[in-house]
TIGU-38154 format. One record per residue (C-alpha): x, y, z. Coordinates in steps of 0.05 Angstrom, whole numbers, plus 5000, padded with zeros to 4 digits. Example, Ala and Ser with C-alpha at 12.3 -4.5 7.8 and 13.67 -1.06 7.14 Angstrom:
<sites>
524649105156;527349795143;
</sites>
This chain:
<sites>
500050005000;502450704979;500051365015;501252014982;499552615016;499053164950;496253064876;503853074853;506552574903;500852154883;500852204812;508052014816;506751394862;500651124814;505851164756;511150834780;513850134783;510649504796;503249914781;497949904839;491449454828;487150024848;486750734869;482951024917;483651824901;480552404936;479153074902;481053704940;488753614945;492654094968;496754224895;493353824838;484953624839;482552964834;479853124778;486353244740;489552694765;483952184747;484652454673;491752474665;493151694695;485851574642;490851884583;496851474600;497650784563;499450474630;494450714673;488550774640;485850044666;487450164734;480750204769;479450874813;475451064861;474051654884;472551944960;471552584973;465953095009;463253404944;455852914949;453253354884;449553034823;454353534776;460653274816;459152554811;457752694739;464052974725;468152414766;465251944725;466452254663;473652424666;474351564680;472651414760;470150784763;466550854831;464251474867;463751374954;461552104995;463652305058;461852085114;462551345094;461650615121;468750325114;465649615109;462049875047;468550225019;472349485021;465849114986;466249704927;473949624919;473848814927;468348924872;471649354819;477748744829;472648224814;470848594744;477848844730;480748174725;480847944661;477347454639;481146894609;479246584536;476047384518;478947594456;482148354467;480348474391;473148474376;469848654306;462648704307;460048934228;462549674218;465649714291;471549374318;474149534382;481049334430;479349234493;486749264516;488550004485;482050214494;481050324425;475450404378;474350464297;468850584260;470250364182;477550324199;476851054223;478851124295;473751384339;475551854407;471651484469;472351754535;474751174592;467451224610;464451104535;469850534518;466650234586;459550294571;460850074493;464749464512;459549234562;454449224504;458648924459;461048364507;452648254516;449948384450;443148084446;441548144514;436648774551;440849194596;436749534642;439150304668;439949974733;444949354710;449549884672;449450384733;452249744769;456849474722;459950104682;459450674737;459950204797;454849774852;448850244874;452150924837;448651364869;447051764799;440951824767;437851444708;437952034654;445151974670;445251384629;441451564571;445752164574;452051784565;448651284508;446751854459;453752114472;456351494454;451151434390;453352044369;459751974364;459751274327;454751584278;451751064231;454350554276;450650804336;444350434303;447249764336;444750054404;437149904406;432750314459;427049884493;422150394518;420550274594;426949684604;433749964580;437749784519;440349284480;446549234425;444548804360;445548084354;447148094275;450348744249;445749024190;448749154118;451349804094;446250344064;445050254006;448950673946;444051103913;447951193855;447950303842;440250193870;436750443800;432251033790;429151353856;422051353849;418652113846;414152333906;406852003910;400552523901;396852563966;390852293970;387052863979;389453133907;387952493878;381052413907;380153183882;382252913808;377052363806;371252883839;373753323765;372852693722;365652563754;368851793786;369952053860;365751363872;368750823839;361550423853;357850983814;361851123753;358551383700;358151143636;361151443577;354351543542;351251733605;356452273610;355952453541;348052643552;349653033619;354153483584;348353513522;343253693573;347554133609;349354523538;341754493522;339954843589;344955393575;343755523496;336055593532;338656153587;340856543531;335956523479;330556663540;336057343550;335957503480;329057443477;328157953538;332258453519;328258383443;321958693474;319159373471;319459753538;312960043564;309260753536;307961323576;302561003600;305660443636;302459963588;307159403545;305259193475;302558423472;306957873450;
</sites>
């Protein structure tokens, strides 16, 4: 066991030779925050597995955030239980041990991923993953097909009973999504349960230039209801014939030719004398 009294000191002591199998770090340090030092041993290629835990007074929802984002993998307030200190730390052992027979390179479709550099490509471009993200994307990938409720990843990637809450989760998910763009569509969302990571990855999109002619936008159906209501077929059960619709038009002609003949007619007539009195018809 190694105790270091300032951020320095301990940043030095984590580094150095034979590595510890955990850290237990604190945040307000006299020279150097927690929060630095958790980042920088997160960066390093020889620290960045050893599992931290962080103790300090700060009991915020924003602080815990940040501790786990910058790559704690457990976060215990002050005051504490010691008992319940030991269980977390002999816990984060248990998970940190590898596991033998697990291959450290994993391809899944688009995404392949190193477990051991804590690495991650998307199309054989690399991808930048926080400690936290390469956490949470390995544990689906190690459990592809199966649901993962909020609850089970709050245990397993931020740490037993994290006190943190669930939109923390979904947070860190579309972060994740986000950043793995077309292959964030391997994460499935199950409303009211959790998530779950694909069992079969799904083919690439397909070219648009190589799948043939794109067909043009459909007419509503309003517009084409309002096209047959035009054409007199709005009801396909009452269509009308052609001659029947051939002696509406007729009649409908007839009916006008009649308006304006009765018109002319009008206008043909004499107006009245001085009398008031018309000439018969």
């Amino acid at each position: 066991m190694r105790i270091a009294h300032s951020g320095r000191q301990g940043l030095a002591s984590a580094t150095a030779d034979p590595l510890p199998d955990m850290i237990v770090l604190d945040l307000m340090l006299p020279d150097l925050s927690g929060i630095e030092i958790c980042r920088k041993l997160r960066e390093g290629d020889r620290t960045r597995d050893i599992p931290v835990v962080m103790c300090t007074a700060k009991g915020e929802e924003i602080d815990r955030v940040v501790g786990f984002e910058v790559g704690a993998d457990d976060y215990v307030v002050k005051p504490y239980s010691v008992r319940e200190l030991i269980l977390r730390i002999r816990a984060l052992l248990r998970r940190a041990h590898r596991v033998e027979g697990e291959p450290s390179l994993i391809r899944f479709g688009r995404l392949k991923i190193d477990r051991d550099a804590h690495r991650a490509w998307v199309d054989e471009a690399e991808v930048g993953l926080t400690a936290l993200e390469f956490r949470l994307l390995h544990a689906f990938l190690s459990r592809r097909g199966r649901v993962q409720t909020r609850d089970a990843l709050l245990s397993d990637v931020w740490g037993i009973e994290a006190d943190v809450t669930t939109r923390t989760v979904d947070t860190h998910v579309k972060r994740l999504r986000e950043k793995l763009g077309e292959a964030g569509g391997y994460i499935e969302t199950l409303r009211g349960v959790g998530y779950r990571f694909k069992v079969n990855p799904t083919r690439r999109p397909l070219d648009p230039a190589r799948s043939g002619p794109t067909p043009g936008p459909r007419t509503p159906a309003r517009a084409r209801r309002r096209d047959r209501v035009g054409r007199g077929d709005a009801h396909p059960g009452r269509r009308r014939r052609p001659a029947d619709r051939d002696r509406g038009l007729r009649d409908r002609d007839d009916r006008r030719l009649g308006r304006r003949a009765a018109v002319a007619r009008h206008a043909a007539r004499p107006g009245p004398d001085h009398a008031g009195r018309r000439p018969p018809p």
